[in-house]
N, C-alpha and C positions, 0 to 999 in steps of 0.2 A: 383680661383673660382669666377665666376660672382654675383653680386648680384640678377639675375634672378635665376640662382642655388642655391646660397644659399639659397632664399626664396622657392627655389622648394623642397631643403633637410630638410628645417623645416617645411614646410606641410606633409612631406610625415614623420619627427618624431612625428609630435600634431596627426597624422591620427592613428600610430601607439599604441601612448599611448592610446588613445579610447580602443585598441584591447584586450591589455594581461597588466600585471602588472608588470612585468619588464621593457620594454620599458616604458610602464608610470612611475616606477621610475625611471631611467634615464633622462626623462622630464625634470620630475619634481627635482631631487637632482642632476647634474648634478656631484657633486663632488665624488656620490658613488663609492666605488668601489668593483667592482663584483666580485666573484669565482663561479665556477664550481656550486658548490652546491648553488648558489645562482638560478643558475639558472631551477638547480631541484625544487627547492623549490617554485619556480614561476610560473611553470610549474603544480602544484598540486595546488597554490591558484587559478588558471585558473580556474581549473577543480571545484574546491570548487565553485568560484563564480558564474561557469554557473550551479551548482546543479549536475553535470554528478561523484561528490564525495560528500557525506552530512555529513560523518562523518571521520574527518581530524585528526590525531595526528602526532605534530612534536616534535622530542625530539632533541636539540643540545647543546653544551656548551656552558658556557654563554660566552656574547659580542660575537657571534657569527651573529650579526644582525637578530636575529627571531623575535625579537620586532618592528624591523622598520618595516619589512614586514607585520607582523602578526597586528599589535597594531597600526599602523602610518598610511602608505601605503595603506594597506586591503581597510580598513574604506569610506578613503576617497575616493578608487578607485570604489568600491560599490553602493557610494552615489550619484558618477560623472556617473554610466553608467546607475544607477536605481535608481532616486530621489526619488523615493517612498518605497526604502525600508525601512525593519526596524533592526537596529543591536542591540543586548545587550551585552557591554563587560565588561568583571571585570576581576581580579586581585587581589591578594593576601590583600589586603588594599582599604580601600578609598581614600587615599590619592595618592597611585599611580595610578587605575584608572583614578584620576580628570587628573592628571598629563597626562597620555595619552591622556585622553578627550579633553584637551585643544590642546596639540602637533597634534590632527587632526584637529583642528577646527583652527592651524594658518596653515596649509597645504592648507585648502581649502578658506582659505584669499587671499592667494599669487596669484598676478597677472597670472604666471605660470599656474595655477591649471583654470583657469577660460578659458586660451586660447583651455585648453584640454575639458575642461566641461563647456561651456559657459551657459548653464541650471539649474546649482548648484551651489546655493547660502546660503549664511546663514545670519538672523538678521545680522546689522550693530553692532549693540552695546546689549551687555548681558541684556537681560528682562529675569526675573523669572516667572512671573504672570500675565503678561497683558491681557484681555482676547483677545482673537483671535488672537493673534499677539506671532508670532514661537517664540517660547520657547528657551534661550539658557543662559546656566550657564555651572557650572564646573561638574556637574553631565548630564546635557541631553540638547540637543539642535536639532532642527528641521527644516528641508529644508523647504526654502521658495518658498510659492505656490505647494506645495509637499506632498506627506504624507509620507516623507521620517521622520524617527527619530533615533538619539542614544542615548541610555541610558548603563548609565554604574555605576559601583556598587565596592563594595570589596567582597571578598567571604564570604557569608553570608548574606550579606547586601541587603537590599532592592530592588525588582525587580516586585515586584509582580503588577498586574494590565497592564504590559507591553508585549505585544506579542514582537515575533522574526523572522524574516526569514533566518539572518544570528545570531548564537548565536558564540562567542568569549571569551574563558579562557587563560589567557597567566600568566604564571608560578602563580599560586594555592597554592604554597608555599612558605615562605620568606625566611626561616633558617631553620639549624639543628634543632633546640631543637624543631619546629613545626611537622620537619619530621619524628622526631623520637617520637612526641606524639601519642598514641593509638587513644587517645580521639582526637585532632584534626584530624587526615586523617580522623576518625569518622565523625565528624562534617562536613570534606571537602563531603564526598561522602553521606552524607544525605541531605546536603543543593542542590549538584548535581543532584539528583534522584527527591527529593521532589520541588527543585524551580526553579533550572534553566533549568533542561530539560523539567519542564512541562510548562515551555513560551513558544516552538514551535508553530508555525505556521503549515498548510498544507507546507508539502514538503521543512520544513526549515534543512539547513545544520547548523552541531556544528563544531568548529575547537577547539581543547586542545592543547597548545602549550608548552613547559616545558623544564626545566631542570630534570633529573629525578633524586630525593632523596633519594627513598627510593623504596621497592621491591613492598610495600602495597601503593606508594603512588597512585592517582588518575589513571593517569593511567594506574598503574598494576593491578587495579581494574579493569576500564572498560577493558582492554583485556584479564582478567583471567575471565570476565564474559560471554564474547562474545567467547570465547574457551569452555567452559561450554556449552554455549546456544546457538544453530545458531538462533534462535527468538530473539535474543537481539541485539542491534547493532552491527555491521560491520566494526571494522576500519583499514581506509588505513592509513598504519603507517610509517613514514620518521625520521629515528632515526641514527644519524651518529656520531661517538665517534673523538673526539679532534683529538686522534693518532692511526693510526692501528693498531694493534698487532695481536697475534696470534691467533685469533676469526676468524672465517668465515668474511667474509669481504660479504656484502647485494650487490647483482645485480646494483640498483640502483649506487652504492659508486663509483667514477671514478679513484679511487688508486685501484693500484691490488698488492701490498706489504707491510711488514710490517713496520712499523718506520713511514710510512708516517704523514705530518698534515694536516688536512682537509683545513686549511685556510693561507700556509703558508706566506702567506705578512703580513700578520696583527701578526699570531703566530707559529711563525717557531718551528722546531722540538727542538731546544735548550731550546727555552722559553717553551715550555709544556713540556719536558723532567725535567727543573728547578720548574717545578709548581707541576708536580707530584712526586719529592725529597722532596717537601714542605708539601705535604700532606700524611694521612692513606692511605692503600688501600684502605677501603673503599669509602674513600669523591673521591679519583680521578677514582675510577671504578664508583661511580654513578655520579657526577657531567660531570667529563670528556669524560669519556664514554659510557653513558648511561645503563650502567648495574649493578644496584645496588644491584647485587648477584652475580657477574661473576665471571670469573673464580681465580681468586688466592684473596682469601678469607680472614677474618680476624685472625681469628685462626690455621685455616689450609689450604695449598695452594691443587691445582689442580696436581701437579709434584708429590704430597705426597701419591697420592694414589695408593695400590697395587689391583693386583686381580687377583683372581684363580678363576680353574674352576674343576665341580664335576664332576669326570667318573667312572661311578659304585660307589665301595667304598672308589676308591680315591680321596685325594684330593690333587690336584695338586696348589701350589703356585708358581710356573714358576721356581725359584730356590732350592725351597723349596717340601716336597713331606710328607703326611703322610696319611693313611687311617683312614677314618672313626671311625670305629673300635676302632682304637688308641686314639681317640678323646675323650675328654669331653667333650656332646653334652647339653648347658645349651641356654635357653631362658630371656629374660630378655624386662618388658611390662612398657610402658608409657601407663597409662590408661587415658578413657577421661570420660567427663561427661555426655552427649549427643550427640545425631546424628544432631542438627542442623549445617549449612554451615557453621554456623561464629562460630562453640565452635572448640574447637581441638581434635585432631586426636588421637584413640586409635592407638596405635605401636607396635607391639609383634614380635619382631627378634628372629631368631634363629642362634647361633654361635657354632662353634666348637672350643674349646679349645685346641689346640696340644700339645705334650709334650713338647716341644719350649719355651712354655707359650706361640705361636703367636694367635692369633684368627681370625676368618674366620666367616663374616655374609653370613650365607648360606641360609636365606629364608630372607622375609620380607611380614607382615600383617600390611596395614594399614587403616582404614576406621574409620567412623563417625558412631556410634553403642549408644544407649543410656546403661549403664552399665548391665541390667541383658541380654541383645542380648550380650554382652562381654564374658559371663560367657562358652556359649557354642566351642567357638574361641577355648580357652583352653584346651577343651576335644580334638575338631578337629587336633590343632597342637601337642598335648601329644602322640595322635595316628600317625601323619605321620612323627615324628621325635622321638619318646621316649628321651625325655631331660632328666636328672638326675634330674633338679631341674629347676624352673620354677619362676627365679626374680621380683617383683613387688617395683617398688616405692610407700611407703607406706603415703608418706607425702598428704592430702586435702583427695581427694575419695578414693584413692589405697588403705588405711587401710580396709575400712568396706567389699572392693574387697577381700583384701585379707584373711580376716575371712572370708567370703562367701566359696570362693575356699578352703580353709584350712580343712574347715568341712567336703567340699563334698572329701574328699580325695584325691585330687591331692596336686604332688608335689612341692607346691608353697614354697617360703618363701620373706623374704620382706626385703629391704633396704631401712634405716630410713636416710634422707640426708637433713641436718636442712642449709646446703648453697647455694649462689646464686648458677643460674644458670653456669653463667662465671665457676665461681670456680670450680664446678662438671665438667666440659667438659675439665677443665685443663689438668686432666691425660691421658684421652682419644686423646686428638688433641698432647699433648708426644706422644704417643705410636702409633699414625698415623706417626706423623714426621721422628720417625724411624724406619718405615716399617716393624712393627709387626701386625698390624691391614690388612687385606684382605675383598675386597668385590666379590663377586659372580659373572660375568658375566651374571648370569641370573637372578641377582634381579630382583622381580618386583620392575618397579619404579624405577630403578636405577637412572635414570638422575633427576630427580626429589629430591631423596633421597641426593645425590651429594649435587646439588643446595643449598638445605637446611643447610648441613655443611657446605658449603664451604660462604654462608652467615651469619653465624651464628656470633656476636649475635644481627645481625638488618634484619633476612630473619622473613617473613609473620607469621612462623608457626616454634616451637623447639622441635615439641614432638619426631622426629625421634632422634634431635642430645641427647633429654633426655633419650631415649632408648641406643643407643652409651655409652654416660657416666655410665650408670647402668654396661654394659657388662663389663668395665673397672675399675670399683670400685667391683665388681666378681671375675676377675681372680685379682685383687691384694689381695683381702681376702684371694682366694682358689685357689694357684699356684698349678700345677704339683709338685711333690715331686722327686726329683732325687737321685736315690742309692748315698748313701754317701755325701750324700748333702741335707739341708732343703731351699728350697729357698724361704718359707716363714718369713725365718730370715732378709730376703732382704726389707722386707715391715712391720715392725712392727705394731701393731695395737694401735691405738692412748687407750690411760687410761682414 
């Protein structure tokens, strides 16, 4: 190659990087190296940066480079094609925002960065204070001759008095013990609502960037809200799990089999196969693969589940068969305490007992009712099932429920259960494992209902798997009795 072609092929890369943000990484880091999904992914910061996507979530596993892009890259690429904007980025910490802070502010040092954006510049040397003279420290620094600025924070931390046109969250969570706190995803998604979404600017885009921890973290939030709400934001979501497996595999994903890895140079299918030997299901189904309620669950997998279906008065369990009739038809309720969005969920199942001792959830009511709208549920389901008997957990509200009902003469009665939750769901997720428990094909809620179990005990919400354990601490009280046989000798009752 000439050296008139060479210089021709490096104009025609500086001209490039101007364009889109992968070529300008490549620019500018010459040593990266690329996959497939990298290039997805560069492909939708495009689209972020020109505003034609304002509200952005990537979920991937970690060291999977979403930080160079999202946290490095982004920034600077933004600042080099619109020195007037304005970014706000934060991060789990203050100290690893500053830590990005700076990693973009030697980005747009480098001789490299200047031949792409010869317009964008920044102070020579760190001034905090000086008046009129751009601003630059480990928190905020601002283009010169610009009104370009970034500020950047920990989550929670300080932001206020700063607009946005690009806003930036990149992993919102440090660790377990954050993600599995009530009270901090609390914190994360009121500090969200209340400070950082209200720095928008006119027609500013947000990007959430993440590993995802938990079912309720951040973003199961904003997308359980916007499922709820079509007036709520909209997002375009790019979520792709370490290793394939048996999950639908998203349009987007360039493997169309399972076993695949999403980045095999860096982490071939041995080393993620070795890292999820190392870990719970849970941590490698959320960390890993971004479902942290998917499918083969903590207690109980997805393989474990049976299900029949009702025709007429039978009931059909595929190998199994008994009528109706034949059934003990008993109910058993997780009550709640009110109808607001954030309390939990009243649950009133209906199960049929068989002489088996198998059971079978043949209905399911679930909703958000404040307790005396509860009370009429009861009447409804007594009449389109006549249950024998009609279960309440009697532990917090369920008590004063169940004197209420008692009175009005239905046939309630009440189980007192002074253990954790774990513990209660013990004998139930037994008695799923060995294919004694059936669900309905026409639950309402079924996949929902699933979800919930098959998460349990870090899914959003337990009052369905608390209805479950009720049903299962019932028929061990009150087996089937068989001629010549008591099979309640089989379950002694604790003294």
């Amino acid at each position: 190659m000439t050296v008139r072609s060479e210089a021709a092929e490096l104009l025609l890369k500086r001209r490039r990087a101007r364009t889109n943000i992968l070529d300008y990484t490549r620019f500018t880091m010459p040593e990266f190296r690329e996959s497939w999904h990298h290039r997805k992914m560069a492909s939708l910061l495009d689209q972020f940066v020109n505003k034609e996507i304002t509200r952005l979530i990537i979920d991937l596993p970690p060291r999977h480079t979403k930080s160079e892009f999202v946290s490095r890259r982004l920034p600077s690429y933004i600042l080099g094609i619109n020195p007037d904007a304005k970014i706000i980025s934060c991060s789990y910490g203050a100290d690893l925002a500053s830590m990005m802070n700076r990693d973009v502010q030697k980005i747009m040092d480098e001789p490299v960065y200047h031949e792409v954006f010869p317009n964008t510049s920044l102070n020579i040397s760190n001034i905090r204070t000086v008046s009129g003279t751009p601003l630059r420290n480990s928190e905020i620094f601002e283009v010169v001759g610009h009104k370009g600025v970034y500020k950047c924070a920990g989550v929670g931390g300080a932001i206020t008095g700063y607009g946005m046109d690009y806003g930036i969250i990149d992993d919102p969570i440090k660790n377990r013990e954050e993600a599995e706190s009530p009270v901090y995803r609390e914190k994360i998604w009121q500090w969200y609502q209340s400070t950082f979404r209200s720095r928008r600017q006119k027609g500013a885009a947000i990007l959430l960037t993440m590993t995802r921890w938990h079912e309720d973290d951040l973003a199961g939030r904003l997308l359980e809200l916007a499922d709820k709400n079509p007036k709520a934001d909209q997002w375009e979501v790019f979520s792709l799990p370490a290793l394939t497996d048996d999950e639908p595999i998203a349009e987007y994903d360039e493997r169309t089999e399972p076993g695949q890895a999403l980045w095999p140079d860096e982490f071939s299918v041995d080393d993620l196969l070795s890292t999820k030997a190392s870990l719970t299901v849970y941590e490698w189904l959320s960390l890993y693969q971004q479902r942290p309620s998917a499918a083969a669950g903590n207690l109980v997998k997805k393989e474990q589940f049976k299900y029949c279906h009702i025709i007429g008065d039978l009931l059909d369990m595929g190998d199994k068969q008994a009528t109706l009739s034949q059934c003990k038809i008993f109910q058993t309720c997780d009550p709640a305490v009110s109808e607001k969005t954030s309390a939990d969920y009243f649950v009133l199942g209906t199960w049929a007992q068989t002489p088996e001792n198998d059971i079978a959830l043949i209905d399911l009511l679930r909703t958000r009712l404040e307790q005396p709208k509860q009370i009429p549920l009861f009447r409804q389901q007594l009449l389109k099932w006549n249950p024998k008997t009609q279960w309440i957990a009697t532990r917090g509200i369920g008590l004063s429920l169940f004197q209420f009902l008692k009175e009005s003469g239905l046939p309630v009665d009440k189980i007192d259960e002074d253990i954790d939750k774990v513990s209660r769901f013990i004998p139930a997720a037994t008695r799923i494992a060995t294919g004694t428990v059936y669900f309905s094909v026409d639950l309402p809620g079924l996949h929902d209902f699933e979800a919930e179990l098959l998460g349990f005990p870090n899914a959003a919400h337990d009052d369905q798997v608390d209805m479950v354990s009720l049903a299962a601490n019932v028929i061990m009280k009150n087996p089937f009795k068989k001629k010549g046989f008591d099979v309640s000798k089989m379950f002694p009752s604790k003294k």
